[in-house]
N, C-alpha and C positions, 0 to 999 in steps of 0.2 A: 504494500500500500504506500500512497504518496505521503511526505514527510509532510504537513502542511504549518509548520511552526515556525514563528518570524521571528528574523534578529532585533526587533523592538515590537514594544509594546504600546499602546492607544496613547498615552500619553506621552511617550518619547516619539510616536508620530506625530502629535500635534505642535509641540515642539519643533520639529524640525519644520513642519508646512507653517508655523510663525516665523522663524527664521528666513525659509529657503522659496517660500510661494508653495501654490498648490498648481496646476496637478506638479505632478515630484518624480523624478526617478531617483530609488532607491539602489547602492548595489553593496553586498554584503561580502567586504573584504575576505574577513573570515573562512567564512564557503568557499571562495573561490582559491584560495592555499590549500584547504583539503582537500578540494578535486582536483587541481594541479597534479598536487603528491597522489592522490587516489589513480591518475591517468599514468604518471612516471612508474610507479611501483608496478603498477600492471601490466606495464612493457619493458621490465627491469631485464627481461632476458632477451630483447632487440639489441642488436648489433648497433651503435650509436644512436638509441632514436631520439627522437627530437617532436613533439607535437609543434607545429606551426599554425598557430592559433590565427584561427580567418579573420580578420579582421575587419570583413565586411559584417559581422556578428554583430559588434562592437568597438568602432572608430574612433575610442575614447581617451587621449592619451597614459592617464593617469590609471584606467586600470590594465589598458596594455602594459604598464609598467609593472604592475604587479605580478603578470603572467611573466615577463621576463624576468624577474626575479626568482620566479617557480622553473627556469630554465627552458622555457617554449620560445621559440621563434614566430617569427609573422608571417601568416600566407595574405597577400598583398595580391588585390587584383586589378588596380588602376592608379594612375601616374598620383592623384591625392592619398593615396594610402600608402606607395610608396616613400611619397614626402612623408606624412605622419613618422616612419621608419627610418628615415635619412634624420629626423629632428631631434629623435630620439634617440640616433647616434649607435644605432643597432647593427652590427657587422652583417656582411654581406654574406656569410654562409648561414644567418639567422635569419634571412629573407628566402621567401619561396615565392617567386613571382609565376603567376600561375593566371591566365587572364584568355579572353577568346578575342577572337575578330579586333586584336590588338593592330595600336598605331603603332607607327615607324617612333614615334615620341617618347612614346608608353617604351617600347625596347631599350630605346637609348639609355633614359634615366636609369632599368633596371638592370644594364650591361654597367653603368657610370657608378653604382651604388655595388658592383661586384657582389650579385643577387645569384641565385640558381635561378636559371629561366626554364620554366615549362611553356613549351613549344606546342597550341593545338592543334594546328594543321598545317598543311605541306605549303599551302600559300605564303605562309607565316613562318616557316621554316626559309626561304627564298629571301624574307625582308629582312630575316635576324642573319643571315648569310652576309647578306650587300653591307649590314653595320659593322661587323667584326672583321669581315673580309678574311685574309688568311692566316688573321689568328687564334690561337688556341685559346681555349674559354673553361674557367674551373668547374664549373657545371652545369651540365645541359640536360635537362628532364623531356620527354614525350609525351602529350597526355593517348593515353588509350581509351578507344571505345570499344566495347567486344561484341559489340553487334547482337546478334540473335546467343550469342553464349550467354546472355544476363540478362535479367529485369531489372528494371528503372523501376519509378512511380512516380506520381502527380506531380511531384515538385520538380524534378529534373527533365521525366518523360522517360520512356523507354529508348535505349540505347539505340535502336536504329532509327528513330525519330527527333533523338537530340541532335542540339548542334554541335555539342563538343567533341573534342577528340579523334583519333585518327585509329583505321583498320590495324590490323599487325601488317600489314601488304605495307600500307603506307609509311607506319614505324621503320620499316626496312627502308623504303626507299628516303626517308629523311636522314637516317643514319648515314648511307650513301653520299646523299649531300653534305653531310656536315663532317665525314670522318674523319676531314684533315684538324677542323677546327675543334673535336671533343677530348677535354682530357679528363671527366668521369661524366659517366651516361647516366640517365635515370629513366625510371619509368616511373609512368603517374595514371592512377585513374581514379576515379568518382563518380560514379552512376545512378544515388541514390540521395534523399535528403530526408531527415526526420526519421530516421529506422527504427525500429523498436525490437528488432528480430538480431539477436548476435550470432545466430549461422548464415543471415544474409554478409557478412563480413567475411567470413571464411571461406563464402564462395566467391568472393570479390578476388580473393586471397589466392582462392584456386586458379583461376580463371588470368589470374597475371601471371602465374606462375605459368602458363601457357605460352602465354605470348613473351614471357621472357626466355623459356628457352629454345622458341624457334628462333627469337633475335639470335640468341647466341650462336644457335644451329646454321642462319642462314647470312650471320656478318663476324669479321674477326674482334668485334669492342662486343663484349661482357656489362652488361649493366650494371652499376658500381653502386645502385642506391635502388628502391624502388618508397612510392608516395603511395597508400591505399585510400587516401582522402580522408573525407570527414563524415558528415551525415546520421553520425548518429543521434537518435531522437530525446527527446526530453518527455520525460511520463508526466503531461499536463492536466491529465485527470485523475480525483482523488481515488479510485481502484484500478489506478495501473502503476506498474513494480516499477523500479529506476531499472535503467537499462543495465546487464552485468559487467559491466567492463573485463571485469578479471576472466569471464568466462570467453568473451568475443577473443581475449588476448590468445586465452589457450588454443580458443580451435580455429583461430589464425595462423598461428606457430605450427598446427599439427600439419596446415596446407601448406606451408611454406616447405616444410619438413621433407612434403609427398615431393616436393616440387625440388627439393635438392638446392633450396635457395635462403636458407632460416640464416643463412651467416652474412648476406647480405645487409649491408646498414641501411636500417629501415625507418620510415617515417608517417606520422597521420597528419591532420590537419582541421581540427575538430575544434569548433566556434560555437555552436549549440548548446554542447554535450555541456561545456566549459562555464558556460557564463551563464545561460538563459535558466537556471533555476535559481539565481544568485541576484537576479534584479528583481524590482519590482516597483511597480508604478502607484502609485498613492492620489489619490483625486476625492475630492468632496462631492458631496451628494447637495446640486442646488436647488432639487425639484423634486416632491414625488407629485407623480402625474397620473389621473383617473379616466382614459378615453375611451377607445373601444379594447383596452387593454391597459394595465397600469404598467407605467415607467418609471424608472430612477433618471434624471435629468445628471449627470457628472459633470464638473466644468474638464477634465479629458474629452478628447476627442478621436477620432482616428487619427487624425495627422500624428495621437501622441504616442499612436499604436494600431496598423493598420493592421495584423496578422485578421484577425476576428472578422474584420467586412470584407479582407480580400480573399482568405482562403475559409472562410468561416471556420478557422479555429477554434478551440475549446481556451478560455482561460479562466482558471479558478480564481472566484473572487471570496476576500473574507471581508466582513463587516466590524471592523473595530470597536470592542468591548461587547460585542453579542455572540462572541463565537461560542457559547453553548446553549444561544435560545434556540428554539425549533426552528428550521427553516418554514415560515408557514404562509409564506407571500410567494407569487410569481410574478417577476418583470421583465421587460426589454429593460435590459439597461445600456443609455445613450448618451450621445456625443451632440454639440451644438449644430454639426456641417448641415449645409445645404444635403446631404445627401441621406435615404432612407436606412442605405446601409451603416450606415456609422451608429454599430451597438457593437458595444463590448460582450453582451449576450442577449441570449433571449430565448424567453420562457423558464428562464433560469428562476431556483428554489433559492428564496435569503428568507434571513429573520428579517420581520419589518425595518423598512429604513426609515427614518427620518433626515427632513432636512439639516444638512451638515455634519449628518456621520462621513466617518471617513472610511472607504472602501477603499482596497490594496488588493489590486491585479496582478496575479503570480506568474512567475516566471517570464517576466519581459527583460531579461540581464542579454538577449542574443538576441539581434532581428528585430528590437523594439524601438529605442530612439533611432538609430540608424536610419530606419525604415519608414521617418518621419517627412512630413511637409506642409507645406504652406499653403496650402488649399483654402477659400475663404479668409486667407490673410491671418489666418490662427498662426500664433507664434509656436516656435517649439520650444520644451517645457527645459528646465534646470535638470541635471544631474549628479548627485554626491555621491560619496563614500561613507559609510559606516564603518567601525570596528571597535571588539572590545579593548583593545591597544591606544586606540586615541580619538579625539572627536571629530566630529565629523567634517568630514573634505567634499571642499567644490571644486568639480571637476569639470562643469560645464556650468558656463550661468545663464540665465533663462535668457531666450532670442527680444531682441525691443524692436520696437515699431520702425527705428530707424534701421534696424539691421536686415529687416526685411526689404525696407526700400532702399539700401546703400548701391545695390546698380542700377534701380532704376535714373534714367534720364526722364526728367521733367521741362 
């Protein structure tokens, strides 16, 4: 069952939304050290691994600093996330630059930042060519798609209907082109997002372990790293388990094993798994509403968290200082946008609200500010740090009216 216990309590939330505004993103230092360590321990028997934490997850500096302190690297998939990465003075082997239908610009900077580049297609293979020309490059990764060997789902798509990545046919012939310039090969794939299943990983596991050893079969350069991405899911609803890490590790390890390739230095790239149970968004309740159904009015909106209207999402909400009255009301509960979809839920079970409780939306630490906008000219919200070590840290301070119009020309 899901852990549903917060690192503060109604009054230490009210506190901080005096402080910090409402609505809030919350992220809980704490948690995210234990699953750090929880992710390292678990792949203690990988050959150099390294998590490269996605940073399109969360683009926040100050808790990517945290994750680098837990010894993860950054998967960086466009020329501002590689800045984030440059600013924070992060060496080039702690970059996984990993990006599709990339610019000639986007290359440069992550060849200038001495990045591992993951290369997704053969056209793109030709552009990173023409920049390095006939020099040698510390690390050059492939991404893989295995076609009808694997299922996808909703979020990525099924592998022969994704955009990403390149056949093993095609991994060969980019090897071809780049031979002169590789001086360690990688293989990279990711076919999935939000997984809940840890023998889907194993067959990920499997399934490269294929196409690495026809590479090796059908070119004289050995792959010197392989990436099995990221995607694994976060249990968002209160009766489902946390996903097993230690077990996905094991029956990884046993595919790699089959595959004669476990001594290989190996790496994930896991943004989800990592943060998204570790935030959480905090928003007052400015209405209850009586129409042809009753609502909770929240001054949140989608812009402060779109997962819920665009993929209809599940996100647990709790009611501060009611968490043991009966859930005995049903609502939409909503956002102010112009738009119908903008509910955080709906038909969802709470204790009665009243105006001005504070409700705290779980698991938005991945995919949640990030994932924000300005739609209706709604501003995006603040973001801190919590820990029991020290008070609380601004990490991001809430967007103003002028920071929205600072490019507009008038």
């Amino acid at each position: 069952m899901k852990d549903l216990s917060l690192p503060f309590d109604k009054d230490q939330a009210e506190e901080l939304l005096k402080e910090f505004g409402s609505p809030l993103y919350v992220y809980d230092e704490d948690g995210l050290r234990i699953k750090a360590k929880k992710i390292n321990e678990a792949f203690s028997w990988a050959n150099g691994y390294r998590n490269y934490f996605a940073v399109k997850a969360t683009p926040t500096p100050k808790i990517i600093e945290i994750l680098l302190d837990e010894g993860m690297g950054l998967d960086c998939s466009s020329l501002a996330e590689l800045e984030i990465a440059k600013r924070l003075k992060v060496p080039g082997d702690k970059i996984f630059f990993s990006s599709n239908n990339t610019g000639a610009e986007d290359f440069e900077f992550a060849i200038k930042l001495n990045a591992i580049v993951n290369i997704d297609d053969l056209s793109q293979v030709r552009v990173f060519k023409s920049i390095i020309g006939d020099k040698t490059y510390p690390k050059i990764a492939l991404r893989y798609n295995p076609g009808d060997l694997k299922s996808g789902n909703e979020i990525i798509g099924e592998p022969t209907q994704a955009k990403y990545g390149m056949s093993t046919d095609q991994l060969i012939e980019a090897i071809k082109i780049l031979k002169e310039n590789i001086e360690s090969l990688g293989l990279h794939v990711m076919v999935a997002s939000g997984v809940s299943d840890e023998e889907y990983f194993a067959d990920t596991a499997r399934v490269l372990g294929i196409a690495f050893n026809r590479i090796k079969d059908a070119t004289d350069i050995v792959p010197e790293f392989i990436n099995i991405g990221g995607g694994i899911g976060v249990n968002y609803k209160p009766d489902q388990p946390e996903f097993d890490i230690k077990l996905a590790s094991k029956l990884i390890k046993e595919q790699l094993e089959k595959a004669g390739i476990e001594k290989v230095t190996f790496y994930t790239e896991n943004g989800r798994f990592v943060a998204g149970p570790h935030g959480y968004l905090l928003t007052k309740a400015r209405y209850v509403m009586d129409k042809y159904k009753k609502y909770v009015g929240v001054d949140a909106s989608m812009h402060n968290l779109m997962r819920p209207g665009m993929y209809g999402a599940y996100h647990h909400i709790t009611v501060l200082g009611k968490e043991n009255e009966e859930h005995a009301c049903e609502y939409d509960v909503s956002g102010s946008l112009c738009e119908n979809n903008d509910k955080f839920a709906i038909d969802r079970r709470l204790p009665k609200v009243d105006e001005g409780d504070i409700l705290v939306i779980h698991d938005c630490g991945a995919h949640g500010h990030s994932m924000g906008f300005n739609y209706n000219g709604l501003l995006r919200s603040p973001e801190i740090i919590i820990s029991k070590n020290h008070p609380p840290i601004l990490a991001r301070r809430a967007q103003t009216v002028d920071d929205y119009l600072t490019t507009v020309i008038f």
